[in-house]
C-alpha positions as CSV (number, residue, x, y, z in Angstrom):
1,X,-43.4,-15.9,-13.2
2,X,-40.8,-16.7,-10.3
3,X,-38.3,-18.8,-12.5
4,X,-38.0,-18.6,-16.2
5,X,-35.6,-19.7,-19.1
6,X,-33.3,-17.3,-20.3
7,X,-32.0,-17.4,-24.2
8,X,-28.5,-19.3,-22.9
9,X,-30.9,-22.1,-21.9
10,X,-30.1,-21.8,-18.4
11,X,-33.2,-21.3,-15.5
12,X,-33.2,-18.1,-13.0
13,X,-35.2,-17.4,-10.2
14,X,-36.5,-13.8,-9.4
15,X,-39.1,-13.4,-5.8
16,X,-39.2,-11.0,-3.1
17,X,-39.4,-12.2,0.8
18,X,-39.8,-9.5,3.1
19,X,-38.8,-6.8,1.2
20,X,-35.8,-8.6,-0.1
21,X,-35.3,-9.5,-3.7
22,X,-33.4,-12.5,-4.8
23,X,-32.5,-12.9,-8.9
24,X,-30.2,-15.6,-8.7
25,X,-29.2,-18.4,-11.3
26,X,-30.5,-21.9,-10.5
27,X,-27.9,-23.8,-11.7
28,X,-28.5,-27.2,-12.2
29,X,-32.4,-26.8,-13.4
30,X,-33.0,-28.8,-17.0
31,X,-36.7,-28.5,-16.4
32,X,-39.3,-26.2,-15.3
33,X,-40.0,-28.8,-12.2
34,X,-36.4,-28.9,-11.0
35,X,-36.7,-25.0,-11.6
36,X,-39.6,-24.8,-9.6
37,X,-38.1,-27.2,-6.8
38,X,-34.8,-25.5,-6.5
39,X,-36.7,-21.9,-6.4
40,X,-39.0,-23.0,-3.4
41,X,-35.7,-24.4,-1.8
42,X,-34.6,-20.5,-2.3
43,X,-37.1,-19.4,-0.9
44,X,-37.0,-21.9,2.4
45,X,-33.4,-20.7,2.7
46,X,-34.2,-17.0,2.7
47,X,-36.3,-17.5,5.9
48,X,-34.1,-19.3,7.7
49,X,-31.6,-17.0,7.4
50,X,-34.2,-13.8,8.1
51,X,-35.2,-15.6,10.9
52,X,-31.7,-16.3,12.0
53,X,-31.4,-19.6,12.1
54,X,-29.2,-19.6,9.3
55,X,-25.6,-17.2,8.3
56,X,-25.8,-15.5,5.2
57,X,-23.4,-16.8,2.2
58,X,-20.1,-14.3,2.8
59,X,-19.8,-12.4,-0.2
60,X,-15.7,-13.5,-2.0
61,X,-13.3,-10.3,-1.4
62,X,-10.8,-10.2,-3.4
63,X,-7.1,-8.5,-3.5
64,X,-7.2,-5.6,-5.0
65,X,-10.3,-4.6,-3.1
66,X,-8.3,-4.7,-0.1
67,X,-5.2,-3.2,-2.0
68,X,-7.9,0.0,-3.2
69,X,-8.6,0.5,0.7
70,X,-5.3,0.0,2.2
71,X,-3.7,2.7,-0.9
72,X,-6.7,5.2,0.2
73,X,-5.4,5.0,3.8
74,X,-2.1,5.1,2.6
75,X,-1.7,8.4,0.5
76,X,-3.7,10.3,3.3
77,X,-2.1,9.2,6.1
78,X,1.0,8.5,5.4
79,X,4.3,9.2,3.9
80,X,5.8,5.8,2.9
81,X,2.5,5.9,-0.1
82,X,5.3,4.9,-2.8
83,X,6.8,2.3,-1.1
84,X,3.1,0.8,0.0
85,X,2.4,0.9,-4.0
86,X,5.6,-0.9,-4.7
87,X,4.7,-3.8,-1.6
88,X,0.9,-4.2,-3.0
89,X,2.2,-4.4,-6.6
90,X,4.5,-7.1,-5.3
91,X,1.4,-8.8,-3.6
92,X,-0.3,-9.1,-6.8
93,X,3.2,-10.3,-9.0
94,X,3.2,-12.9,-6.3
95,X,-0.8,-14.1,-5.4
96,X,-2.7,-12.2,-8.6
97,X,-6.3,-10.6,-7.8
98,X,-7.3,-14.1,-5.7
99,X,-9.9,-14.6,-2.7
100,X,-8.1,-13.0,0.3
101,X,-8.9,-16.0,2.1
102,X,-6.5,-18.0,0.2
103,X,-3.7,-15.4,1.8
104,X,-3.2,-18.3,5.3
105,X,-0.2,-18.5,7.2
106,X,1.5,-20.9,5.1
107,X,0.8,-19.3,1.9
108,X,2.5,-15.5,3.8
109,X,5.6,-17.9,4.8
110,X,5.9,-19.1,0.5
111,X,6.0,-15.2,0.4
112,X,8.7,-14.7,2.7
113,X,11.4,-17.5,0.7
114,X,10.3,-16.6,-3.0
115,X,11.2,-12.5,-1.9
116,X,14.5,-14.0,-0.2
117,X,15.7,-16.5,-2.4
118,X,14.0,-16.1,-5.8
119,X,14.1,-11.8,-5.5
120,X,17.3,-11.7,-3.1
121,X,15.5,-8.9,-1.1
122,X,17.2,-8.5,2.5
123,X,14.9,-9.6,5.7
124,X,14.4,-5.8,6.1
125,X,12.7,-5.5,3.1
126,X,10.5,-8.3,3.4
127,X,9.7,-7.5,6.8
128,X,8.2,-3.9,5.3
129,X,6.2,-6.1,3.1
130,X,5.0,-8.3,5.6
131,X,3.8,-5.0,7.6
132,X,2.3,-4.1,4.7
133,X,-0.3,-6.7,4.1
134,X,-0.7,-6.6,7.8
135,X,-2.3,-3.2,8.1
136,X,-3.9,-4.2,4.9
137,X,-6.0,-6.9,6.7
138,X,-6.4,-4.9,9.8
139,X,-8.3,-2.0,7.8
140,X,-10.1,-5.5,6.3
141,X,-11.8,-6.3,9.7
142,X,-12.2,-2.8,10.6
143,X,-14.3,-2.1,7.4
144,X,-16.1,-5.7,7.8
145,X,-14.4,-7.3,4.4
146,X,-12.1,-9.4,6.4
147,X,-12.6,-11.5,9.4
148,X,-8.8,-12.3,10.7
149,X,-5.2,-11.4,10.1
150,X,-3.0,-14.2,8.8
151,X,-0.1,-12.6,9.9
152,X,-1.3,-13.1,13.5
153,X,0.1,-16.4,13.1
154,X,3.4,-15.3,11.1
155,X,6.4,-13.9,12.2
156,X,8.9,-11.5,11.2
157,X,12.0,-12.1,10.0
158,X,15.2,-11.4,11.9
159,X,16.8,-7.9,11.1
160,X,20.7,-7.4,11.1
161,X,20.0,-4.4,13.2
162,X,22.5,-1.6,12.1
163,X,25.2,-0.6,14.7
164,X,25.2,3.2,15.4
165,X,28.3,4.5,13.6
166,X,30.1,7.8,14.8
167,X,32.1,9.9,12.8
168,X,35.5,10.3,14.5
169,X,36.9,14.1,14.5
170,X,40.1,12.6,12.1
171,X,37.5,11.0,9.8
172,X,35.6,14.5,9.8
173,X,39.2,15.9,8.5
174,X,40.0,13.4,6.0
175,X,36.7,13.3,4.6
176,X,36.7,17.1,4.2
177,X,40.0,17.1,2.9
178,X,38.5,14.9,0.1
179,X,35.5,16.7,-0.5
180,X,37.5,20.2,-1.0
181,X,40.3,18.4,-3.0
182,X,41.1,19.7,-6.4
183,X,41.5,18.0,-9.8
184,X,43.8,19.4,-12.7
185,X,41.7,18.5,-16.1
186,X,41.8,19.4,-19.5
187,X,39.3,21.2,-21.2
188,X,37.4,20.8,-24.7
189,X,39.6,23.8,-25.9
190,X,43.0,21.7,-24.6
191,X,42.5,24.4,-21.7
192,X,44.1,23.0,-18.0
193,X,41.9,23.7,-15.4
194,X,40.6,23.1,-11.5
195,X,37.4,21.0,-10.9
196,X,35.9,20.4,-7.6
197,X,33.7,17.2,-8.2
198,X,32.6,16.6,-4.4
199,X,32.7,20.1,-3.7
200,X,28.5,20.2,-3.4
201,X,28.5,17.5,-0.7
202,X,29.6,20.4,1.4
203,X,27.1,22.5,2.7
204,X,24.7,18.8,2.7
205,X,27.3,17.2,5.3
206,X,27.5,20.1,7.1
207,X,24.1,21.1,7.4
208,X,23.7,17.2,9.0
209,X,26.6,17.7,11.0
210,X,24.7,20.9,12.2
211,X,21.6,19.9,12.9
212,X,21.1,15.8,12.9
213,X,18.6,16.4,10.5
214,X,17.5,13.4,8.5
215,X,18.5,13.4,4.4
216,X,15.5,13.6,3.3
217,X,14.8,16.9,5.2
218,X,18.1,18.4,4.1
219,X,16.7,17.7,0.1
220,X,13.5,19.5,0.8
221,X,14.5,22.1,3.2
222,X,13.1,24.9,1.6
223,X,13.8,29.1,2.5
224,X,10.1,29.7,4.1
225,X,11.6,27.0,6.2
226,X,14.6,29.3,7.8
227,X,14.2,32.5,10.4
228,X,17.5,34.4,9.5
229,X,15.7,37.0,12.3
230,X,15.7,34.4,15.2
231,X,18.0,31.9,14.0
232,X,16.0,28.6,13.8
233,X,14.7,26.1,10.7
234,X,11.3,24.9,11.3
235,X,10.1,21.6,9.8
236,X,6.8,20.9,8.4
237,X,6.9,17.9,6.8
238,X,8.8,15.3,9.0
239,X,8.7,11.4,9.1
240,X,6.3,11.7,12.5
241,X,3.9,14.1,11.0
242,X,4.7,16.8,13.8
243,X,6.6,20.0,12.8
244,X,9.5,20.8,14.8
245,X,12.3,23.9,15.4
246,X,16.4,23.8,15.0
247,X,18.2,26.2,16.4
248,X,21.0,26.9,14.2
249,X,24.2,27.4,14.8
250,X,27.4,29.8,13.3
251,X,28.9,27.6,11.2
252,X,25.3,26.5,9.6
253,X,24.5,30.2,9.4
254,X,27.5,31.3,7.0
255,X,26.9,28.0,4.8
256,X,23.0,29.3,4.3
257,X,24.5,32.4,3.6
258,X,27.0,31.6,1.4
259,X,23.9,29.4,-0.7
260,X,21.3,31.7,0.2
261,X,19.6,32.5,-3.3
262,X,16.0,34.3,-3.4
263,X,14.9,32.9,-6.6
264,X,15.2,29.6,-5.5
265,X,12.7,27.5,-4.0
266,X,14.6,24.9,-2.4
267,X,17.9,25.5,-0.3
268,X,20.0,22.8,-1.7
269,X,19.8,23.2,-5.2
270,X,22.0,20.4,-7.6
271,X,23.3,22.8,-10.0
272,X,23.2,19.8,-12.9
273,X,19.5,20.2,-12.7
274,X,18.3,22.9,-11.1
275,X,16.1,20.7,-8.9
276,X,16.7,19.7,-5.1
277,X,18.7,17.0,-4.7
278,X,17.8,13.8,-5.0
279,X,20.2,11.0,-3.9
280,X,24.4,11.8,-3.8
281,X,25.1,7.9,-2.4
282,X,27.4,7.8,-6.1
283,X,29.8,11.0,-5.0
284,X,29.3,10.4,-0.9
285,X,30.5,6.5,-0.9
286,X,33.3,7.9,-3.8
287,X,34.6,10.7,-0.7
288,X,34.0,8.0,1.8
289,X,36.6,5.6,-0.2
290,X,38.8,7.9,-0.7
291,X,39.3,9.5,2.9
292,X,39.7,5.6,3.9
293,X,36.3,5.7,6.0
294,X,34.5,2.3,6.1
295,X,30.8,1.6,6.9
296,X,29.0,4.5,7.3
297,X,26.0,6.1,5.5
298,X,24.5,9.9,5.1
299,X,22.2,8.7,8.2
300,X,25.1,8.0,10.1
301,X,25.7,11.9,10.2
302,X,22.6,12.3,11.9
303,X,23.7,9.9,14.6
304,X,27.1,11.8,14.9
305,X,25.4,14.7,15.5
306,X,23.2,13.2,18.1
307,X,26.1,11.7,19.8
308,X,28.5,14.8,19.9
309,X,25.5,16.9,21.5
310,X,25.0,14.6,24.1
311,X,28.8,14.1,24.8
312,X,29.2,17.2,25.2
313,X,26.5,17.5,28.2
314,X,23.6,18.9,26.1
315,X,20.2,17.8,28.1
316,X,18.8,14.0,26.4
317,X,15.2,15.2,25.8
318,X,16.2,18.9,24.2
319,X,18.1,16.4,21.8
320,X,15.2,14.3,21.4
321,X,13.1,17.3,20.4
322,X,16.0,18.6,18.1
323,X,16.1,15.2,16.5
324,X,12.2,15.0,16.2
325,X,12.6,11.5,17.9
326,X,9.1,10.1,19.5
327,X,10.2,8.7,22.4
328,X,13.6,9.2,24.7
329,X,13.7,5.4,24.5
330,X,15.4,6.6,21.3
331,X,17.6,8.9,22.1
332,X,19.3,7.0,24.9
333,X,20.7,4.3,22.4
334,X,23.1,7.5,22.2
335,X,24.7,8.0,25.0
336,X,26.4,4.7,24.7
337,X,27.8,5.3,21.5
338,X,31.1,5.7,22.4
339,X,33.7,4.3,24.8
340,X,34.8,7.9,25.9
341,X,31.3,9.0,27.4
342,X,31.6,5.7,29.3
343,X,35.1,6.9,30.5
344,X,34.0,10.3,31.8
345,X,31.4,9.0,33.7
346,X,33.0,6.2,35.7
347,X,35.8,9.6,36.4
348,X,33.3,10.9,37.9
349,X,33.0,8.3,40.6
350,X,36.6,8.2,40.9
351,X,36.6,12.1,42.2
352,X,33.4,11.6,44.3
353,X,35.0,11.2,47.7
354,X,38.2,13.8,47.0
């Protein structure tokens, strides 16, 4: 028998058509007749589409299926996995497990306000988002479970794109001078004493200083890492996936020294927790404040060092190589950092003629 009754009352069909099987419900049957007529309809259908005169139904995809493909991509390729699980997590808060064709254009720009005004996040943040669930339907069409990308038709938001701050050779000294600073404290056994709360930022700042490296590097610079023989740090694991060298220089060398440790893993080790560091934004913005030094951040470090190197004539690609930048594009946003590089080169036209 092609349709029977099943024991909730309702009527199913079950017949083969060119070696395809169909066991569908036929909802709306009450009788074996309208069974029979809506099976034969089935079966009508089936050939029209084998013969191509009719599109298959598209099979509903829904949003974690796309979330389970994009994560897979993710955590293999690349290093932002975390962050992807904290936008897709966000996806679902926001839309729950629905159709992804109910993601449109217009329901992507509700996304946009409720993160801005209901979550306060900063267009940044909701831009990473939005990049996000773009790649997301990309890796949709490209495995057939999508057909378009609604954020074809969305755009970004604007980005308060971050001046490149320089630390001046005075800030250098007062910030120093605040790092090394000594406090008088009293001890549990009502002994006076010297502490040195800031005193671990040192080798960090200096090791940026050194080698423009970014923070996260400096954390989970490791000793298989370092050539004491030849003098260079070789990165493994860096933002662009390609490992690259760092000479180093004196004054890096006698702070690896002075830390050097063979039973350690890690370089920088937080001596709270025997671990690698993980953030020091508390104690670094406490320095800052103190030495009187207004916005800057950690990655600002790396821009001083890019800055000084190229001020003081080093070649703009072997910086780009020391910096692990991917294009020069990048690097040039350097050399006009400060008015004093402007200065020496318009002195150069000046003596061109004498």
């Amino acid at each position: 028998m092609t349709v029977f009754k099943s024991k909730n009352g309702k009527w199913y069909c079950q017949f083969m058509v060119k070696g395809e099987r169909v066991h569908k419900l036929l909802d709306g049957a009450t009788t074996r007749e309208e069974a029979k007529d809506l099976e034969s309809a089935e079966r009508f259908k089936l050939r029209q589409i084998q013969n191509g005169m009719l599109q298959r139904d598209k099979k509903k995809v829904y949003l974690k299926e796309l979330i389970t493909l994009f994560l897979r991509y993710s955590e293999a390729n690349k290093k932002s996995y975390k962050n992807d699980v904290h936008s897709t997590n966000t996806f679902l808060e926001v839309w729950g497990n629905c159709d992804i064709t109910a993601i449109t254009p217009n329901a992507i720009e509700d996304f946009k306000q409720k993160m801005i005004l209901d979550r306060k996040n900063k267009n940044a943040t909701v831009n990473r988002h939005l990049e996000v669930l773009s790649k997301m339907f990309n890796l949709g069409i490209a495995n057939n479970l999508a057909e378009k990308n609604p954020m074809s038709a969305v755009k970004k938001l604007k980005e308060n794109n971050y001046k490149v701050r320089v630390l001046s050779a005075d800030e250098e000294k007062r910030m120093f001078a605040e790092i090394e600073r000594g406090y008088e404290v009293v001890g549990r056994e009502r002994v006076q004493k010297t502490i040195y709360p800031y005193i671990h930022l040192k080798p960090l700042i200096i090791c940026a200083l050194q080698t423009g490296m970014r923070r996260g590097e400096i954390f989970n610079l490791k000793w298989y890492n370092i050539d004491f023989e030849y003098e260079f740090i070789e990165l493994t694991e860096t933002k662009s996936g390609k490992s690259r060298r760092i000479p180093i220089s004196a004054k890096l060398m006698e702070v690896l020294n002075s830390v050097r440790n063979d039973n350690e893993e890690y370089v920088f080790v937080n001596p709270e927790t025997n671990m690698p560091y993980n953030d020091i934004k508390r104690s670094f913005h406490a320095v800052l404040k103190k030495a009187g030094i207004e916005n800057f951040r950690f990655h600002d470090l790396r821009h001083t060092a890019a800055t000084r190197m190229l001020e003081k004539g080093a070649d703009i690609r072997t910086v780009q190589e020391i910096l692990g930048h991917s294009s020069v594009l990048v690097t040039q946003r350097y050399t006009h950092s400060t008015p004093q590089y402007k200065k020496s080169a318009i002195e150069l036209l000046n003596s061109y003629c004498d």
